[in-house]
C-alpha atoms as one frame of an Amber mdcrd trajectory, in Angstrom:
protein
  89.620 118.200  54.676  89.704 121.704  53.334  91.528 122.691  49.687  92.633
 126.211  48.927  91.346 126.667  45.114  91.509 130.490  45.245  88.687 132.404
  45.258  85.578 132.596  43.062  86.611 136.006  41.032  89.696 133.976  39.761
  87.571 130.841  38.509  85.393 132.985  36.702  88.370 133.857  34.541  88.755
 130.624  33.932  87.964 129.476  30.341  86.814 125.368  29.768  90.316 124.531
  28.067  92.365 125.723  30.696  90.188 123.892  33.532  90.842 120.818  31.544
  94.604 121.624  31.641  94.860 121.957  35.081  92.765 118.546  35.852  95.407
 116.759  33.545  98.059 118.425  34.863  97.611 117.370  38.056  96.215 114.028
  37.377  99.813 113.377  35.480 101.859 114.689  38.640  99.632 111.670  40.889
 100.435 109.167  38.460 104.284 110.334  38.474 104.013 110.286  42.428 102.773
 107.081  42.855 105.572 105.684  40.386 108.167 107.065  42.535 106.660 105.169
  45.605 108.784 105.306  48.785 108.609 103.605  51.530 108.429 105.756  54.993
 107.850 109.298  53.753 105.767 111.560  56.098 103.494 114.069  55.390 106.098
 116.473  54.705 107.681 115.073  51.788 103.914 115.408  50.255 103.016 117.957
  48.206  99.437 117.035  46.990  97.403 119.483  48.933  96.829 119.533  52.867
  96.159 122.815  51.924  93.777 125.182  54.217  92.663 128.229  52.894  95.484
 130.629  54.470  97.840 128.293  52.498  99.155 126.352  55.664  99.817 122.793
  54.888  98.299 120.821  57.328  96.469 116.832  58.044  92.410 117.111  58.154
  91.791 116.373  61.594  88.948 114.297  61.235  90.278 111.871  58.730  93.323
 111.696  61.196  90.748 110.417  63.563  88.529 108.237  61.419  92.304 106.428
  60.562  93.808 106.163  64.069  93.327 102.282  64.689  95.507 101.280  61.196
  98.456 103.837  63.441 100.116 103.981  60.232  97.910 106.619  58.963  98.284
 106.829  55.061  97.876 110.424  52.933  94.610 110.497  51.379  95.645 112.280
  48.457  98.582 110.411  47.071  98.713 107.178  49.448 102.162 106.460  48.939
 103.404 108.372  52.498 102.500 108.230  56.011 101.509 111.129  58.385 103.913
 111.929  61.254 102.558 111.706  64.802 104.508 114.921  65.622 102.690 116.742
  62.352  99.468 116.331  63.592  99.607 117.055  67.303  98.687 120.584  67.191
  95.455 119.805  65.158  94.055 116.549  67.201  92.021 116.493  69.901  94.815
 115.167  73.325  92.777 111.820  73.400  92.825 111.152  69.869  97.053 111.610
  70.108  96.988 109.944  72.990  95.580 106.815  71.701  97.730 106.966  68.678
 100.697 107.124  70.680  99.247 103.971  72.558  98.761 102.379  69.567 102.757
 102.575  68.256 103.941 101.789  71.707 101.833  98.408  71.044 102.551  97.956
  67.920 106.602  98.389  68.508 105.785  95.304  71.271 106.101  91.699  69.515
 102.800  89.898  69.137 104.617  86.492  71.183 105.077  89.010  73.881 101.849
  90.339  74.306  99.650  89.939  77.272  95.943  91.121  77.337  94.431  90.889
  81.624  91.751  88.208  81.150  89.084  90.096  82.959  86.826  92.148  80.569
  86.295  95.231  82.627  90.023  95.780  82.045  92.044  94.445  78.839  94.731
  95.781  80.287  97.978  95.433  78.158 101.174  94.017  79.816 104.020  92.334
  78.581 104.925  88.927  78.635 108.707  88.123  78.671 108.384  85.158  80.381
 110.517  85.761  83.540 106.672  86.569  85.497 105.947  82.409  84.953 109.707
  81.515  86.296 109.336  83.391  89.235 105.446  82.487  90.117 102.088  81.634
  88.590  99.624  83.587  90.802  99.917  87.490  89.665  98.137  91.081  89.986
  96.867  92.676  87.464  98.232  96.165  87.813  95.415  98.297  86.433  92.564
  96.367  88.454  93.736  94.112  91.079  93.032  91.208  89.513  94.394  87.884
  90.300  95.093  85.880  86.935  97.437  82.310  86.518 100.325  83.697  84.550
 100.519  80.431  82.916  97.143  79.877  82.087  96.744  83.454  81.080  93.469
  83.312  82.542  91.568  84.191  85.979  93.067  82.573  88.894  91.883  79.341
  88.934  92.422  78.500  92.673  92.348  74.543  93.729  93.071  73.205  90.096
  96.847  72.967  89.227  98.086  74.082  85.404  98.179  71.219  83.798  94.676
  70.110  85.039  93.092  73.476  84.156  95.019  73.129  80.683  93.802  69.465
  80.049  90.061  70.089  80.754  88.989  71.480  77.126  89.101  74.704  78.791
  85.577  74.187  80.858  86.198  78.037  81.639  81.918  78.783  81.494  81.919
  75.893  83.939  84.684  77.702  86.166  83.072  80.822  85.928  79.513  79.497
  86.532  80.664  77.857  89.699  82.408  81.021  91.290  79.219  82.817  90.257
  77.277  80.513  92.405  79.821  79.645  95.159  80.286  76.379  94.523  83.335
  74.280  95.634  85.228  71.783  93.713  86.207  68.403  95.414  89.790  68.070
  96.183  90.003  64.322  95.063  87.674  64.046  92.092  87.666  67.746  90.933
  83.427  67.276  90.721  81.361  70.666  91.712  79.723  70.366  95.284  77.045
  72.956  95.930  76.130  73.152 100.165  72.423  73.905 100.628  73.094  74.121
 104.081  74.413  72.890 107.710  78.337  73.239 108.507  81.368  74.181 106.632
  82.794  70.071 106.402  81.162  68.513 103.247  81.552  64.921 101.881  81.322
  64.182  98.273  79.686  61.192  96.382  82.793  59.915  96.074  83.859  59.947
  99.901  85.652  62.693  99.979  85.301  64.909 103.374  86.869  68.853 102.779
  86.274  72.183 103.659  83.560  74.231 101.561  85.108  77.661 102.583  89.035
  76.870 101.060  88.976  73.323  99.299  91.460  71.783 101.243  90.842  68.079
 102.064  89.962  66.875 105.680  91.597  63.647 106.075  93.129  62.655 108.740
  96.214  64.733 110.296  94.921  67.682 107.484  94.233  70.797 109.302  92.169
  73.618 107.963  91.946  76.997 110.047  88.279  77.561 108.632  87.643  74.416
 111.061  87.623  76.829 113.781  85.905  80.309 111.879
């Protein structure tokens, strides 16, 4: 941030006493400004220097910058205002105001109604209001495709019902291992079965005979159409 001071000619006429005058002078008009704290105010209802030297009163761009994540960006001078959005826009760079305008927009959203996409690539923010889980679980994430259990508010966790998925102690490394490695889980006792070869029909230890490719069990009168892939 710049200050106008004047220039150097004009200090040098400057004797000790009245350098100290000035310093107290202007220390007394902060202490008087912070006692008359308000609430609210924006940068121009401050008069403690965004001063540039052609005597235009402007926000430093890069403390406007350095401040952007707390989006209620205080005055560094006084600290008892905020800057205005508006104030600053001709002086940021368009994706620093951009993400400061993303950053109200979330902030004006209640934290109960927040929804973050579970995959990391995208962190996608969407909002929650609860209808999305009345009218189905399975969604899209609209930013990358994604496929995420709007209950569970986590990746789709296909074969395992809510409550199940919710119940295990959240095994999600376990989940994620398994798609990572293509493994199936068992229909009937929900065990990991890895096929190290021969056809698609796989029994479990426990008896169980179902389909590797899509889960489903292959008991009698089931019918899979990966049967006939």
């Amino acid at each position: 941030m710049m200050k106008h001071f004047g220039n150097l000619e004009d200090s040098k006429n400057l004797n000790k006493d009245e350098v100290v005058d000035v310093d107290d002078e202007r220390r007394k008009r902060l202490l008087k400004k912070r006692q008359k704290r308000r609430e609210g105010r924006t940068v121009e209802n401050c008069n403690t220097a965004w001063v540039r030297g052609s005597g235009e009163v402007v926000p430093c761009s890069g403390y406007v910058s350095s401040q952007v994540h707390r989006v209620k960006i205080p005055c560094p001078i006084c600290m008892d205002c905020y800057l205005n959005m508006e104030d600053c826009r001709n002086i940021l760079p368009k994706k620093v105001f951009d993400l400061w305008g993303k950053l109200l927009c979330e902030a004006a959203i209640p934290e109960a109604d927040k929804f973050y996409c579970p995959f990391k690539n995208c962190s996608a923010l969407m909002i929650d209001d609860g209808e999305c889980r009345k009218l189905a679980k399975k969604f899209k994430c609209p930013h990358c495709d994604g496929m995420f259990c709007a209950q569970c508010k986590v990746a789709w966790h296909h074969g395992i019902r809510c409550k199940e998925f919710q119940g295990s102690n959240g095994d999600v490394m376990m989940m994620g291992l398994a798609k990572e490695k293509s493994w199936q889980r068992c229909p009937n006792c929900k065990l990991y079965v890895e096929k190290n070869g021969g056809c698609k029909s796989m029994f479990c230890r426990c008896g169980e005979n179902f389909c590797y490719i899509c889960g489903i069990s292959l008991r009698p009168h089931n019918k899979c159409s990966c049967r006939s892939e």
